[in-house]
N, C-alpha and C positions, 0 to 999 in steps of 0.2 A: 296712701290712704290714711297709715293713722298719724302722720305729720295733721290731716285737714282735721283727725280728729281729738288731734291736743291741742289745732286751735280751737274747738267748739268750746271743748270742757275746760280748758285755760283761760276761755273768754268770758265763761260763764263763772267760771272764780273770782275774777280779776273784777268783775260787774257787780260782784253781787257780796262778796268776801272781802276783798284786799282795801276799801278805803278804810275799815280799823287797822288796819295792817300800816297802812301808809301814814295815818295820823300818826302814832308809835313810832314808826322811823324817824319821821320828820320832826317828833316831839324829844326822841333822842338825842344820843353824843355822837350820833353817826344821819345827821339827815342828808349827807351828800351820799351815803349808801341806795335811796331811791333816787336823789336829782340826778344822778349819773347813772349809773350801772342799771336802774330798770328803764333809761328810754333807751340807752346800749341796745338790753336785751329787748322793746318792742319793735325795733327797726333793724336788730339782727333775726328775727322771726319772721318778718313776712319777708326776707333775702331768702332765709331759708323753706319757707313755704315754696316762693318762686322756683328755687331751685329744685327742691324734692319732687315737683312737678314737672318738673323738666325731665326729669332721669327715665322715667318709664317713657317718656315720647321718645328719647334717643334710644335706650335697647329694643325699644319694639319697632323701628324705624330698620327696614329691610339696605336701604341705600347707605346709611350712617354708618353703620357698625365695623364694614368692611375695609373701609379706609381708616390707616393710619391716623390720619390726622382727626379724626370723630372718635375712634377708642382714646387718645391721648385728649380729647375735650371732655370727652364722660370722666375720664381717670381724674381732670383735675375739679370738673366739677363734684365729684365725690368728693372730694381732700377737703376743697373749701365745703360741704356738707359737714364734715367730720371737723373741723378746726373750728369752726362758725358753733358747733354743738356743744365743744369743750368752752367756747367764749360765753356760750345763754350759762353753763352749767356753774363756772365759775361764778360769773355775776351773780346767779341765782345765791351762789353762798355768801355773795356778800353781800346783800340782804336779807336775806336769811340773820345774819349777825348783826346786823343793823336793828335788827325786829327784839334780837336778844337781849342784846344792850338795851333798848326800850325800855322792854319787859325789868331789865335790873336796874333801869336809872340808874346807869352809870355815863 
């Protein structure tokens, strides 16, 4: 649930916020900080929306959970959840610094 709801409120930044943001970057010493790492991060987000949605169907799913082989696909779709989160979080900082350097015209 609040994965659908940091896409709302992330969507509604992103809409409404981020083209001064992105002018800035791309007017800096870092404008491959958004050509790269933010389309990364918009198409590692709806993998991970996919996926977050996935995870309550399989533990509420009475047939799945008993076998082996459906605990060990929950377990690895968790991982990639978790890996996939550390990848938006990273990129996030490197525009983030992208935005800095901007701001410092450097």
């Amino acid at each position: 649930m609040f994965i659908w709801l940091s896409y709302l409120v992330g969507g509604y930044y992103y809409v409404n916020y981020y083209p001064a943001d992105r002018t800035l970057i791309m007017a800096g010493p870092m404008p491959w900080a958004h050509a790269f790492f933010m389309e990364v991060k918009e198409h590692i987000f709806f993998m991970l929306l996919l996926l977050a949605t996935y995870v309550p169907i399989v533990v509420y799913s009475e047939d799945f959970l008993p076998e082996k082989g459906g605990r060990n696909l929950l377990f690895t779709v968790a991982g990639l959840i978790f890996i996939l989160g550390l990848i938006m979080d990273g990129s996030g900082a490197i525009i983030i610094m992208g935005a800095k350097c901007g701001l410092l015209g450097r």
